[in-house]
C-alpha positions in Angstrom: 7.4 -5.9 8.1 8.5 -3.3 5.5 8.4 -4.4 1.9 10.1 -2.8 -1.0 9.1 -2.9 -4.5 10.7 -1.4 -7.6 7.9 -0.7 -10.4 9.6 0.1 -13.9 7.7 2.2 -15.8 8.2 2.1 -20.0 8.6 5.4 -21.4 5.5 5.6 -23.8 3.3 3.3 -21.7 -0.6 4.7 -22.7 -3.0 5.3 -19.3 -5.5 2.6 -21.4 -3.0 0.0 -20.9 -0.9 0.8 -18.0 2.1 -1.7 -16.8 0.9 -3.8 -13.7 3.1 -4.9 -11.1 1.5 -7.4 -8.0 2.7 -6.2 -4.7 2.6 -9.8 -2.1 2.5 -9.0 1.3 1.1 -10.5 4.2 -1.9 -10.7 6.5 -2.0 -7.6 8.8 -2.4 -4.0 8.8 -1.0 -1.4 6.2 0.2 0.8 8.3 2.6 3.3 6.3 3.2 3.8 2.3 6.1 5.7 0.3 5.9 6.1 -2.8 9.0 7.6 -4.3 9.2 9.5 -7.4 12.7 9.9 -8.0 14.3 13.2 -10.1 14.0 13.4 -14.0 10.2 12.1 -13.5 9.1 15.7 -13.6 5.5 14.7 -13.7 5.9 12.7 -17.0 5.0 9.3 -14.7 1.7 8.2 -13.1 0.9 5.7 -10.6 -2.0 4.4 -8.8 -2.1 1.6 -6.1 -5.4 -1.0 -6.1 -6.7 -3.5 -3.9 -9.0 -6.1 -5.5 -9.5 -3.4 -8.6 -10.5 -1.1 -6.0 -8.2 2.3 -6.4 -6.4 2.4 -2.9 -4.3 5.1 -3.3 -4.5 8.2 -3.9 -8.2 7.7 -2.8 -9.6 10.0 -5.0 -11.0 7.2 -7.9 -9.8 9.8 -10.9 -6.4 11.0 -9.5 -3.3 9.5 -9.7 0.1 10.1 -7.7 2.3 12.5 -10.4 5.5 14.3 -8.9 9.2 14.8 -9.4 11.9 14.3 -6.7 9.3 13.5 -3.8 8.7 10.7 -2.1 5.0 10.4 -1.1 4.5 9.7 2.4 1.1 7.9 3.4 0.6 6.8 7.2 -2.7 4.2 7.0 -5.1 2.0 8.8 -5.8 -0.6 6.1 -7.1 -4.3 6.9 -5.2 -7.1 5.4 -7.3 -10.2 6.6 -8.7 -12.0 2.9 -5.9 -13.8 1.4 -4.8 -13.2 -1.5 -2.6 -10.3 0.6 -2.0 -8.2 -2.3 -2.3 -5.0 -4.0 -1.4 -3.9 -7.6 0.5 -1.2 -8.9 -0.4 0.5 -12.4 1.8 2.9 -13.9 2.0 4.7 -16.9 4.2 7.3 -18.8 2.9 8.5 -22.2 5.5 11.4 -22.4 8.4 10.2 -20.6 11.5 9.6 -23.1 12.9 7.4 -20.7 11.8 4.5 -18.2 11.3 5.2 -14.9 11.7 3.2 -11.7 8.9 4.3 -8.8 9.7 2.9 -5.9 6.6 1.9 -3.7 7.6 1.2 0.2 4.5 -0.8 1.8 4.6 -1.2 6.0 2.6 -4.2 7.8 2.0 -5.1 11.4 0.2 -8.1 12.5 -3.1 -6.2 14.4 -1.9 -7.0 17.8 0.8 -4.8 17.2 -1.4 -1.9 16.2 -4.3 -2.2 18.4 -2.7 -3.5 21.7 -6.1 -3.1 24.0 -7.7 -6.1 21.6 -5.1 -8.5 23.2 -6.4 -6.8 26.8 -10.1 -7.8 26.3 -9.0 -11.0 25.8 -7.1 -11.0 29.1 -10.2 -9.7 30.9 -12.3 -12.4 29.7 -9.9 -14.8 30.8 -9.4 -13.3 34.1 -13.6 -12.6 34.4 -13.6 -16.5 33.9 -11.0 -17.9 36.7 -13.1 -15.8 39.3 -16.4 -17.3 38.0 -17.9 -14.0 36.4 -17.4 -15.3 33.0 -18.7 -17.6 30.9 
């Protein structure tokens, strides 16, 4: 699944009090993130990505994503298995003269998907079983 989520950001908004946006996904595996800057931002607009108030990306804990005309490409590992399935955007723009729109791309597979040898140990345990090697 490939989610899509549009995260306005007020011209003026202060780092102290950042605009939030929740991101709902679902159980699985964060596989691949975007997170597209579009032209005009020209470093005026900030954003970081959380999980459970944990900074997620960047990883850095005092950085922040910052550019202009780039999308940010992020290829991940990252456990989705504790509902709520979330994470939480915070942007904000204390220079910008204009609000922007960051778009923020999120990929998930279920972990079967993305780890195809766990669904083989099963099978082996199974098969281990109907010739009496198992228990």
């Amino acid at each position: 699944m490939y989610y899509d989520f549009a995260v306005v950001v007020p011209a003026g908004t202060k780092e102290a009090t950042p605009v939030e946006q929740t991101l709902k996904l679902t159980k699985g595996i964060i596989h691949r993130v975007e997170v597209e800057f579009p032209g005009g931002c020209k470093g005026y607009v900030s954003l970081v990505i959380l999980h459970e108030e944990h900074q997620l990306y960047p990883t850095d804990p005092d950085g922040a994503f910052n550019t202009n005309a780039y999308t940010i490409p992020i290829d991940d590992y990252f456990p989705l298995d504790t509902a709520p399935y979330e994470l939480k955007a915070k942007g904000w723009a204390p220079n910008a003269i204009y609000d922007h729109t960051i778009t923020v791309r999120i990929g998930v597979l279920p972990e079967e998907l993305l780890s195809p040898l766990t669904g083989i140990s099963g099978m082996f345990k199974k098969f281990f079983k109907l010739i009496g090697l198992g228990g």
